[in-house]
LUMDO-470591 format. One record per residue (C-alpha): x negated, y negated, z negated. Coordinates in pm, whole numbers. Example, Ala and Ser with C-alpha at 12.3 -4.5 7.8 and 13.67 -1.06 7.14 Angstrom:
BEGIN
<site <-1230, 450, -780>>
<site <-1367, 106, -714>>
# end
This chain:
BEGIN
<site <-10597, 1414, 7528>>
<site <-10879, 1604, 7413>>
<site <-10982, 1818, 7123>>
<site <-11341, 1912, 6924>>
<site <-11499, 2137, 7106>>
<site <-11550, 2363, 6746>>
<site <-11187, 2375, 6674>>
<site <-11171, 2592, 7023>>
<site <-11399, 2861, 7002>>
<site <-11341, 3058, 7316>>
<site <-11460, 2712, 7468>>
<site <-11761, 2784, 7342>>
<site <-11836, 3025, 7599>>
<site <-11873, 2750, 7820>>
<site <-12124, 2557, 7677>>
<site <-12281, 2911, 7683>>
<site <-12431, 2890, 8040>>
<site <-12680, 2603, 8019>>
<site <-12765, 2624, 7715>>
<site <-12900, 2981, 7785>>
<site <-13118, 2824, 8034>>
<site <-13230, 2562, 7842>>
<site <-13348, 2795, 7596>>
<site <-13526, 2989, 7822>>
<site <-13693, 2674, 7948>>
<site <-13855, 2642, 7569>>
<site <-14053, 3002, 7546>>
<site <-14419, 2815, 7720>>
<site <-14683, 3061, 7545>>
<site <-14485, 3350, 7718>>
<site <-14435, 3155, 8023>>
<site <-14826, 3092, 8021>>
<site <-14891, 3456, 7924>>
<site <-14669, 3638, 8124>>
<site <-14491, 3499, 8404>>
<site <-14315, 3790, 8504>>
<site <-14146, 3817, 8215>>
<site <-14050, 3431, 8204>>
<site <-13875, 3485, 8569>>
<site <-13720, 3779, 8426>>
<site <-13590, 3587, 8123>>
<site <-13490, 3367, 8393>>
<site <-13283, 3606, 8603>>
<site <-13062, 3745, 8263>>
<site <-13002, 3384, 8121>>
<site <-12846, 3310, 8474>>
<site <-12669, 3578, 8483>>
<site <-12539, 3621, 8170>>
<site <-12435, 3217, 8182>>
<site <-12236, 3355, 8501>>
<site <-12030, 3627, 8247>>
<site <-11986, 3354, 8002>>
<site <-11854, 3095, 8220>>
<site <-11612, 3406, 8332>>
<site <-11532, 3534, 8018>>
<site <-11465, 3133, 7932>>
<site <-11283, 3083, 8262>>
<site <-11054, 3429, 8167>>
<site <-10988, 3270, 7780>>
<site <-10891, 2917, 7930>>
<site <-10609, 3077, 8160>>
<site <-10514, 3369, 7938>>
<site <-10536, 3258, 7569>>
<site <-10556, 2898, 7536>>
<site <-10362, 2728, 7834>>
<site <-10213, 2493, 7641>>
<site <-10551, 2310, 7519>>
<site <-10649, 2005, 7645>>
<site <-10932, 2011, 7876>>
<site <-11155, 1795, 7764>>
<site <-11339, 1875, 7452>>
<site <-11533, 1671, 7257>>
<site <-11904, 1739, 7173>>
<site <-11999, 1436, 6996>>
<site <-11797, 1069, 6935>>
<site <-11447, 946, 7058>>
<site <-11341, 915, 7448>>
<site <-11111, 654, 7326>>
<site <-11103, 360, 7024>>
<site <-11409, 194, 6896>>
<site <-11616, 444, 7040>>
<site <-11536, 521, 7427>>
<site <-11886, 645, 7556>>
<site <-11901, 1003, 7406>>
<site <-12011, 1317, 7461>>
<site <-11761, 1557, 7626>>
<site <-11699, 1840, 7805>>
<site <-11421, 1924, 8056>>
<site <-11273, 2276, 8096>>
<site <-11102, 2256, 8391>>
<site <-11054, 2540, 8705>>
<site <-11330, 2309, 8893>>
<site <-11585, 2301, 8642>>
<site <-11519, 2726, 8593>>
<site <-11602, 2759, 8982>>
<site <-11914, 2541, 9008>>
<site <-12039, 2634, 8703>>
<site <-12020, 2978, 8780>>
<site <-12160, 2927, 9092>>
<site <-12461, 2747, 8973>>
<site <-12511, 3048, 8739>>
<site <-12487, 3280, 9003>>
<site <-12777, 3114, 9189>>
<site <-12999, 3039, 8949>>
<site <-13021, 3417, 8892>>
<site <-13078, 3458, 9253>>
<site <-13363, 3226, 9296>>
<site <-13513, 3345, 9008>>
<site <-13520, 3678, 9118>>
<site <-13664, 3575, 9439>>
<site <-13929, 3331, 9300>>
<site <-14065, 3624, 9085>>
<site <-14178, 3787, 9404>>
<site <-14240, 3447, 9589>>
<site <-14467, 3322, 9353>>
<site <-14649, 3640, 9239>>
<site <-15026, 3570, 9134>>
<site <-14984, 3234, 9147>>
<site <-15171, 3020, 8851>>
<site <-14868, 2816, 8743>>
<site <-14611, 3025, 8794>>
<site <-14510, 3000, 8454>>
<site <-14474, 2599, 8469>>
<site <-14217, 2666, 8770>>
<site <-14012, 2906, 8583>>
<site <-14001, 2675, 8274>>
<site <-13895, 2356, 8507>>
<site <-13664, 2604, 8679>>
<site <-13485, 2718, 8402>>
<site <-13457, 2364, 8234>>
<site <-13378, 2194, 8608>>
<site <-13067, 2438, 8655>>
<site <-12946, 2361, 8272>>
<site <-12915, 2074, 8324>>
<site <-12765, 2046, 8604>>
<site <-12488, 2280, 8411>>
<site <-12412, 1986, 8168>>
<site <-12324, 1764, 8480>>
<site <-12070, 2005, 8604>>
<site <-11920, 2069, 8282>>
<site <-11993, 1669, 8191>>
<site <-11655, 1518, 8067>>
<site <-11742, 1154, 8124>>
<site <-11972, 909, 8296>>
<site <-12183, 891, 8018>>
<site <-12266, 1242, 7964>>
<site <-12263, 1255, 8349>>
<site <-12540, 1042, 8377>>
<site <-12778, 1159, 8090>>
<site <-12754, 1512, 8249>>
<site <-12840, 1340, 8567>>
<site <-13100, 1214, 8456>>
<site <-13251, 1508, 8294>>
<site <-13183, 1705, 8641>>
<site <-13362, 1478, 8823>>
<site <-13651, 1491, 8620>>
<site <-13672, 1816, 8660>>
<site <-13606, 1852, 9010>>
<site <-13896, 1602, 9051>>
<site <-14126, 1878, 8855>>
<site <-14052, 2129, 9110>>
<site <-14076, 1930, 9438>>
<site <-14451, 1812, 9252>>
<site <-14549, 2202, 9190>>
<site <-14778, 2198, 9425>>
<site <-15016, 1917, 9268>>
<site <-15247, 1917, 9538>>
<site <-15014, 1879, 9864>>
<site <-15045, 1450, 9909>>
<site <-14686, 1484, 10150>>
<site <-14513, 1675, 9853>>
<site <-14668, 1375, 9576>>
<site <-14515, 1092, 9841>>
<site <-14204, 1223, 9927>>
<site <-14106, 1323, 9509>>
<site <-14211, 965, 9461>>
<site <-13979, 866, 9727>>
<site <-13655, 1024, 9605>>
<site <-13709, 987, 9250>>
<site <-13625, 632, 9330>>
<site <-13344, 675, 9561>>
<site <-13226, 915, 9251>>
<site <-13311, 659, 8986>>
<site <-13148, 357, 9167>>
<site <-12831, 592, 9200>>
<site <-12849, 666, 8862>>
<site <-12835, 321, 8780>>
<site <-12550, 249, 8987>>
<site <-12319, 550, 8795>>
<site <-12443, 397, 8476>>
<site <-12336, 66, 8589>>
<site <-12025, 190, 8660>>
<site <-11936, 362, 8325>>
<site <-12011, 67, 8149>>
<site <-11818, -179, 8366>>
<site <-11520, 94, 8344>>
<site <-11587, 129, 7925>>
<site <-11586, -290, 7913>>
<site <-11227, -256, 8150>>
<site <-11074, -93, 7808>>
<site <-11045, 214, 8032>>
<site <-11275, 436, 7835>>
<site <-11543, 641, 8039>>
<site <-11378, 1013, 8034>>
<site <-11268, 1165, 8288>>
<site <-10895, 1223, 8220>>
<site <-10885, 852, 8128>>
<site <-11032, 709, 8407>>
<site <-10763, 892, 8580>>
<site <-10478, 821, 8349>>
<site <-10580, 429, 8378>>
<site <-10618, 462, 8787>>
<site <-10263, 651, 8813>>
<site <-10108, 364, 8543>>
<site <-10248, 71, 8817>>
<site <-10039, 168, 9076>>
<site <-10315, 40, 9285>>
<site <-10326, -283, 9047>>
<site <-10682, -245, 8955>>
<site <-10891, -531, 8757>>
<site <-11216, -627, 8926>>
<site <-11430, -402, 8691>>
<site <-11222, -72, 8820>>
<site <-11274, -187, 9206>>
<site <-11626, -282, 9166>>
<site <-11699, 33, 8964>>
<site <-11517, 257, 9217>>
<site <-11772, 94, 9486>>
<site <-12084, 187, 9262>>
<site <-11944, 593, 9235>>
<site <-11935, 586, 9628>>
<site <-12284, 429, 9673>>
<site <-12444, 698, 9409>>
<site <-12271, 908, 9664>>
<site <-12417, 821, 9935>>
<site <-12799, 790, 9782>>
<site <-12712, 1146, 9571>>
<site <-12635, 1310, 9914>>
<site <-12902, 1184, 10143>>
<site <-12698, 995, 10333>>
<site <-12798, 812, 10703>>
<site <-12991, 623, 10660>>
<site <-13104, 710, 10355>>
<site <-13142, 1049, 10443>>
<site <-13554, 1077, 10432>>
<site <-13658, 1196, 10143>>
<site <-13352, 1515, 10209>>
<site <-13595, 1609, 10533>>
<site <-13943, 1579, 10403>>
<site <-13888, 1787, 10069>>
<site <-14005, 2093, 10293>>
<site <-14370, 2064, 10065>>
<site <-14200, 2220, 9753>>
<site <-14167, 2602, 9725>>
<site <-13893, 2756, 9928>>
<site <-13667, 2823, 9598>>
<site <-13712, 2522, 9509>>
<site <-13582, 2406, 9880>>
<site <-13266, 2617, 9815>>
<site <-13188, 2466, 9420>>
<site <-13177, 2150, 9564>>
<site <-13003, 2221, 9876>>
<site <-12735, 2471, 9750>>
<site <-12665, 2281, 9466>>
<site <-12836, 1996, 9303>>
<site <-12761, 1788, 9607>>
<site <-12424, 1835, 9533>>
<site <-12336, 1607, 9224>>
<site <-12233, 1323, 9446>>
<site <-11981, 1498, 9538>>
<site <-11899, 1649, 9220>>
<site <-11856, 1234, 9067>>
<site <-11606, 1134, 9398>>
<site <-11445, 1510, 9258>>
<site <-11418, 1386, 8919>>
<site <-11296, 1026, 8997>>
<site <-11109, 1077, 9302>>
<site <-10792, 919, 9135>>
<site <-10989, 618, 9076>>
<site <-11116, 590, 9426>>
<site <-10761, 663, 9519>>
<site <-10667, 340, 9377>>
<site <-10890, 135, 9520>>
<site <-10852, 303, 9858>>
<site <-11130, 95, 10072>>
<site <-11423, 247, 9909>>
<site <-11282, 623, 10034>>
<site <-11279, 463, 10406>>
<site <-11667, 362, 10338>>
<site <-11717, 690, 10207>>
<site <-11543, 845, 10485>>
<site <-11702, 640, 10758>>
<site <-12048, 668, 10614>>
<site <-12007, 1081, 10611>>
<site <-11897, 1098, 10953>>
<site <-12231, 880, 11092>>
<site <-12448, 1142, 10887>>
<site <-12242, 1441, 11023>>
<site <-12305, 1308, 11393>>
<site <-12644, 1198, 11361>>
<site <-12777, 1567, 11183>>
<site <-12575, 1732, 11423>>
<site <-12741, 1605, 11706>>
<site <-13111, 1590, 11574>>
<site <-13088, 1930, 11417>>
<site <-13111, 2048, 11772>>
<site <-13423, 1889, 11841>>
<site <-13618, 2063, 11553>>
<site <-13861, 2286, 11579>>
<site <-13951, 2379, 11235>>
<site <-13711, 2637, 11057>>
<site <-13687, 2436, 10739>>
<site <-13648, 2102, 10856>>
<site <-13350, 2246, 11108>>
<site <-13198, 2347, 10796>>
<site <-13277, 1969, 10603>>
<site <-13042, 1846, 10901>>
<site <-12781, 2083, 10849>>
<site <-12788, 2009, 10508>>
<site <-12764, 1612, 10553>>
<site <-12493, 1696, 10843>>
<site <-12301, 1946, 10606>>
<site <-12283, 1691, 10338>>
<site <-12185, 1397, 10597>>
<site <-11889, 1585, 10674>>
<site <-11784, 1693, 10285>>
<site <-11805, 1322, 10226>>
<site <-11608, 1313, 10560>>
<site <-11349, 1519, 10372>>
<site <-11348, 1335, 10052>>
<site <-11338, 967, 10183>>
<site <-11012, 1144, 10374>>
<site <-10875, 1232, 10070>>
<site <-10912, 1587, 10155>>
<site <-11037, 1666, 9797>>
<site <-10898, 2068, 9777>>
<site <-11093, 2135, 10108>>
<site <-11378, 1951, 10003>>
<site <-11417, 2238, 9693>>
<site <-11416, 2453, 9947>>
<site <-11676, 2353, 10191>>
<site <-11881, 2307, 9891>>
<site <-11860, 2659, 9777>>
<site <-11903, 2786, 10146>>
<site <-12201, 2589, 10195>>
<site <-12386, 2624, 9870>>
<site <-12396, 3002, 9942>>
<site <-12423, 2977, 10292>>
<site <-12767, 2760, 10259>>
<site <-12907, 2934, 9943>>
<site <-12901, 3254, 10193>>
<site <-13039, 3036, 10446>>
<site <-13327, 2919, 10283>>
<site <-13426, 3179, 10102>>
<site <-13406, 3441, 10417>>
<site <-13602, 3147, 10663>>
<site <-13897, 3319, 10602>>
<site <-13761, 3620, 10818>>
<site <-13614, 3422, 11063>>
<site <-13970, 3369, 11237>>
<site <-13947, 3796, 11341>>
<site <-13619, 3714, 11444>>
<site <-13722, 3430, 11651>>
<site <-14014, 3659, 11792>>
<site <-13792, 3893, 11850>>
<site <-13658, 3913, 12265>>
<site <-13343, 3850, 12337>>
<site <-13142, 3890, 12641>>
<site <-13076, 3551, 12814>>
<site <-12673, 3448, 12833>>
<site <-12576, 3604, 13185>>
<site <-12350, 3341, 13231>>
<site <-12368, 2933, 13258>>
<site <-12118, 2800, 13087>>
<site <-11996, 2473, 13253>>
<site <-11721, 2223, 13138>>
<site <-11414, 2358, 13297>>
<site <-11508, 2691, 13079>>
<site <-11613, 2499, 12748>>
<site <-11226, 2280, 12810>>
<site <-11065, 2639, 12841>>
<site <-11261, 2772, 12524>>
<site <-11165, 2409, 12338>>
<site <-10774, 2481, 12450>>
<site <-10752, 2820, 12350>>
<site <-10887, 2707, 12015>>
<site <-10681, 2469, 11964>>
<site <-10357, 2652, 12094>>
<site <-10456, 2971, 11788>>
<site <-10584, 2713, 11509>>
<site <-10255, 2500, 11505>>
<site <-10073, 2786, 11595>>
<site <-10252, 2982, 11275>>
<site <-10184, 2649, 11084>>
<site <-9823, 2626, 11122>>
<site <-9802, 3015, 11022>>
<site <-9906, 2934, 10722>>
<site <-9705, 2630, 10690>>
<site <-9953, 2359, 10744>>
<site <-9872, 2126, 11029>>
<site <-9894, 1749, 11116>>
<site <-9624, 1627, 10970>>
<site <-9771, 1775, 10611>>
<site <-10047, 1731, 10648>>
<site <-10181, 1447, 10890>>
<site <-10566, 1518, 10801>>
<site <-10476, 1846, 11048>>
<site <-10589, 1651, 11333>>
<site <-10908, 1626, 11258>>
<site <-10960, 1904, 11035>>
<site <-10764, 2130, 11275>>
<site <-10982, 1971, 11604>>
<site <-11309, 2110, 11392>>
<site <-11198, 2447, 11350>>
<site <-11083, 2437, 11705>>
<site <-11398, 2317, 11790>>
<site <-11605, 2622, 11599>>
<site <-11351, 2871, 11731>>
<site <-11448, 2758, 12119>>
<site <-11797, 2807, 12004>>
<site <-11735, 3127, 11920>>
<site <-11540, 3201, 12252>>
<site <-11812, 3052, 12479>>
<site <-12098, 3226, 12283>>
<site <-11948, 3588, 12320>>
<site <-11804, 3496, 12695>>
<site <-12161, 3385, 12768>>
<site <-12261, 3759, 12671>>
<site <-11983, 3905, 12872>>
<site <-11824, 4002, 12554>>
<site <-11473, 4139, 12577>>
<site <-11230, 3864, 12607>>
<site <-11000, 4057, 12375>>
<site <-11203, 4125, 12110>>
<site <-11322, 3765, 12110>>
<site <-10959, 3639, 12057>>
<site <-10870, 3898, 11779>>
<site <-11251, 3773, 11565>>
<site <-11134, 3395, 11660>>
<site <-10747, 3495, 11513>>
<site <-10956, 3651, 11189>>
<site <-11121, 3325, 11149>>
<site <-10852, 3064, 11191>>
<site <-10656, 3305, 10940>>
<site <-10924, 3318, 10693>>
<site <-10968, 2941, 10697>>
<site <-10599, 2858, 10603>>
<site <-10571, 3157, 10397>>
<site <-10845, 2981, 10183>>
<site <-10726, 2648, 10269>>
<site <-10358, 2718, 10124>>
<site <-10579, 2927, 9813>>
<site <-10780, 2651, 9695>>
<site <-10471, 2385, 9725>>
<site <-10222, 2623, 9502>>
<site <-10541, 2700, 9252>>
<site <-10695, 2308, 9240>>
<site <-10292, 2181, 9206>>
<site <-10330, 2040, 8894>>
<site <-10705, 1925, 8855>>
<site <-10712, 1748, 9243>>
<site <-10435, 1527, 9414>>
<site <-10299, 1757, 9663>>
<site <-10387, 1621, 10081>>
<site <-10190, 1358, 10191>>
<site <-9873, 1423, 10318>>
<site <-9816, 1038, 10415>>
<site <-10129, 802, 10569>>
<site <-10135, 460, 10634>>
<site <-10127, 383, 10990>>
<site <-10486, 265, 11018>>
<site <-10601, 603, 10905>>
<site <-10488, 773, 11217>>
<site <-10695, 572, 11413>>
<site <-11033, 716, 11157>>
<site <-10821, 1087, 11217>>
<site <-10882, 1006, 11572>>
<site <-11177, 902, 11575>>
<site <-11377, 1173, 11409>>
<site <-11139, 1451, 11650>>
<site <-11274, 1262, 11985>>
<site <-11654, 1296, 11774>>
<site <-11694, 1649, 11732>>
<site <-11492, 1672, 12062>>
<site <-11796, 1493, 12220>>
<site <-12057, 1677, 11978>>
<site <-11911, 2003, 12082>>
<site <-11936, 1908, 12493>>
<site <-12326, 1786, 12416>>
<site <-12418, 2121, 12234>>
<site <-12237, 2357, 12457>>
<site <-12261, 2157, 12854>>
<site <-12528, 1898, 12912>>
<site <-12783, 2017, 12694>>
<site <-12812, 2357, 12898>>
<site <-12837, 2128, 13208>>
<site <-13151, 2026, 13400>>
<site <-13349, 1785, 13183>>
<site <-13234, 1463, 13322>>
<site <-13465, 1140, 13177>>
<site <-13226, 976, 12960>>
<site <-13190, 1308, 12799>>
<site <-13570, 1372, 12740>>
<site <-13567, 973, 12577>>
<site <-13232, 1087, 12369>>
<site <-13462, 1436, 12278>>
<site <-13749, 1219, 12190>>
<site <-13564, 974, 11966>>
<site <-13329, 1228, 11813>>
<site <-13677, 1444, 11697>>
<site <-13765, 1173, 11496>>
<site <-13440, 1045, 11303>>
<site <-13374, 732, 11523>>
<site <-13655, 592, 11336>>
<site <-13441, 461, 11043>>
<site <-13603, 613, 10777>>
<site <-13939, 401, 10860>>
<site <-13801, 101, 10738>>
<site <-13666, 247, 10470>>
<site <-13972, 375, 10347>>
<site <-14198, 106, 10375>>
<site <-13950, -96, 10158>>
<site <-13984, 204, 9908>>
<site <-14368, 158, 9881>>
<site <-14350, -203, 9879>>
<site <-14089, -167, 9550>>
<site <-14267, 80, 9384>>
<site <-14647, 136, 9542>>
<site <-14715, 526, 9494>>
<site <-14987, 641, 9209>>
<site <-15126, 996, 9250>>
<site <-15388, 1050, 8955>>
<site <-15396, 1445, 8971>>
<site <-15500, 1438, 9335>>
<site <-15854, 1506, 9387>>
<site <-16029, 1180, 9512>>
<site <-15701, 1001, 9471>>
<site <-15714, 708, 9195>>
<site <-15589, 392, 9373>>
<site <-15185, 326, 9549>>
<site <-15095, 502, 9834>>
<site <-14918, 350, 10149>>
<site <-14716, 610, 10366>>
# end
């Protein structure tokens, strides 16, 4: 069902949030004039979107719970008119949107200082402020079709800030590069909402689900091949192996603008699995795709972050792993944790980015050298005693196999970080009891949250499978032996003496297994690169 978005005015408040941004986006002679003030204006139109999309989040639960969710802006969701302009109002759109508020303030408090003196500083706030507006209406978005027309507009502006720096030829060829990984994505969501809306299952949200759920895994050919377009703008959305390039070799753009995109731009793949996970539900293969594609990515940035050198590209891999494994999590069907990671991470990496500048005094810094070698009989004593307290922690709380079967591979990757933590502190000659009680506090954190997020997401996201086909325990396995492996490689051979196929592994690793070459000279033979605002540039440019 759904409702005009006028005949619900506390809803209102949640339109609030971007449109506050976009209007600060609009202000140029006082962005040319004085840019301080335009990052200030900045700053309070973030933050004051965050205590409307509370206030709106507060009225929702409070006064109005028994509104439909998804409010209409402009048209019908359903009859002769099924691609309209809606909004949803659900608990996820109140958390990301919120969250996107929150760090839009943030960076715009740091680019004030970041870009101080600079000549165009007041072009960056303007595309900053409109980039992070629009990237509100695809959170709140309740269809495909609004969806993709804030998509759009995102990407646009994303593609204004990765360009700020006119001069720098890298930044010019790599925002040339993923505006058409982005615009080939967005083609593939727009193909889908039109091959849904010709289905007769509408393009909202709630209907796409209320079709999906009706199937009973029944779907016409439209649905399937529709569901297979949402996970392939997925994969291009999230910089996934191996189209993962252009998500590395963004570095050029200002640091904020590094931690916009990688805290939460980068996210709205996952945000349209989120939205249509009933859909992919249905169709069930596409999920495995999704699933198997994630876990390549996860390994593959796991292993070559290690090889980096540079601060910001270590943190591009993390990024590309980190979002390998939340599509890990979705293809799984694990769509409650998925939330989570996504809120962990987004903060995590805006921190991340925007503190890298200090890490190079921490890096300088000395540091006392582990006073113990940690071999594999110690690492396979860490990885028991993490997994003895994280199932242990996981049936205290009530989740165990036979509820959850995703627990052993979810539960063999917290095991996995709570060895870490064991074998870095035991390395140190840490305490040994002290190191148990911190790994207790994190295991019981993590299923506190875990058991938080699936009572509070009960009725937006299908709870985690309590039954799996047989064929899925085999994938379960599969990524558990994985980071099994990953965690022996990180912890055991790599401290060991250089042997040669290591060095060749090092040396391949550094540069991305070479994947994204091909990739790119396909990109430049599609669409040759034209840089007119480059001085001495007029002619294409080959990479």
């Amino acid at each position: 069902m759904s409702q005009g978005i006028l005949d619900s005015p506390g809803y209102l408040l949640l339109v609030a949030p971007a449109a506050m941004l976009l209007i600060a986006a609009l202000p140029a002679a006082l962005a040319a004039r004085h840019p301080l003030t335009m990052g200030r204006l900045v700053q309070g139109a973030g933050l004051a979107g965050l205590a409307a999309t509370l206030a709106a989040a507060v009225w929702a639960e409070l006064a109005a719970p028994a509104l439909p969710a998804t409010l209409v802006v402009v048209g019908q969701d359903t009859g002769s008119v099924p691609l309209a302009l809606s909004v949803l109002a659900d608990r996820l759109t109140f958390t990301i949107l919120g969250l996107v508020a929150l760090l839009s303030a943030i960076i715009a408090r740091y680019s004030t200082n970041y870009l101080a003196g600079e000549a165009e500083q007041g072009r960056f706030f303007r595309w900053l402020a409109a980039t992070a507006g629009a990237f509100m209406l695809v959170v709140m978005a309740g269809n495909l079709l609004m969806f993709v027309i804030a998509v759009v507009f995102t990407g646009t502006g994303l593609n204004r800030l990765l360009t700020h720096y006119r001069d720098r030829l890298p930044a010019q060829m790599v925002a040339h590069k993923k505006l058409l990984f982005s615009r080939v994505a967005d083609g593939c969501l727009l193909a889908a909402a039109l091959l849904m809306a010709a289905g007769g299952g509408g393009t909202s949200f709630e209907g796409i689900a209320a079709t999906a759920t009706a199937s009973g895994g029944d779907l016409d050919w439209q649905f399937h091949l529709a569901a297979w377009l949402i996970v392939a703008y997925a994969i291009l959305k999230s910089g996934q192996f191996p189209f993962h390039g252009w998500l590395l070799q963004v570095m050029e753009a200002p640091t904020p603008v590094s931690a916009l995109l990688h805290a939460g731009i980068v996210y709205s793949g996952a945000i349209a699995v989120l939205r249509t996970h009933e859909l992919l539900l249905a169709d069930g293969h596409a999920l495995v795709a999704l699933a198997v594609v994630g876990l390549v990515t996860a390994v593959v940035a796991s292993l070559a972050m290690l090889t980096q050198t540079a601060i910001k590209s270590s943190l591009a891999w993390s990024t590309a792993g980190q979002l390998g494994f939340m599509l890990l999590e979705l293809g799984l069907g694990l769509f409650v944790l998925a939330v989570l990671h996504l809120v962990a991470h987004s903060l995590y990496k805006a921190h991340a980015f925007l503190s890298s500048g200090s890490m190079v005094d921490v890096l300088r810094s000395p540091k006392a050298r582990p006073r113990r070698t940690v071999g594999a009989a110690a690492w396979a004593g860490a990885v028991a005693l993490g997994v003895a307290m994280t199932f242990a922690m996981g049936a205290a709380w009530g989740i165990t196999l036979a509820r959850e079967p995703a627990l052993l591979a979810i539960g063999t990757i917290v095991s996995v970080a709570v060895a870490q933590l064991l074998i870095t502190g035991w390395s140190t000659t840490a305490p040994l009891l002290r190191l148990v009680l911190l790994s207790l506090l994190v295991t019981t954190l993590y299923f506190g949250l875990h058991t938080l997020f699936s009572w509070f997401y009960a009725g937006v996201l299908q709870p985690i499978p309590a039954q799996v086909p047989a064929s899925q325990y085999v994938l379960l396995g599969v990524v558990a032996a994985l980071f099994l492996g990953l965690s022996l490689f990180q912890t055991v051979l790599i401290n060991r003496p250089p042997a040669p196929w290591l060095l060749r592994l090092y040396v391949h690793l550094y540069n991305g297994l070479y994947t994204d070459l091909p990739v790119e000279r396909l990109v430049y033979r599609v669409w040759p690169a034209r840089f007119r605002d480059l001085p001495g540039r007029r002619g294409p440019l080959q990479p």
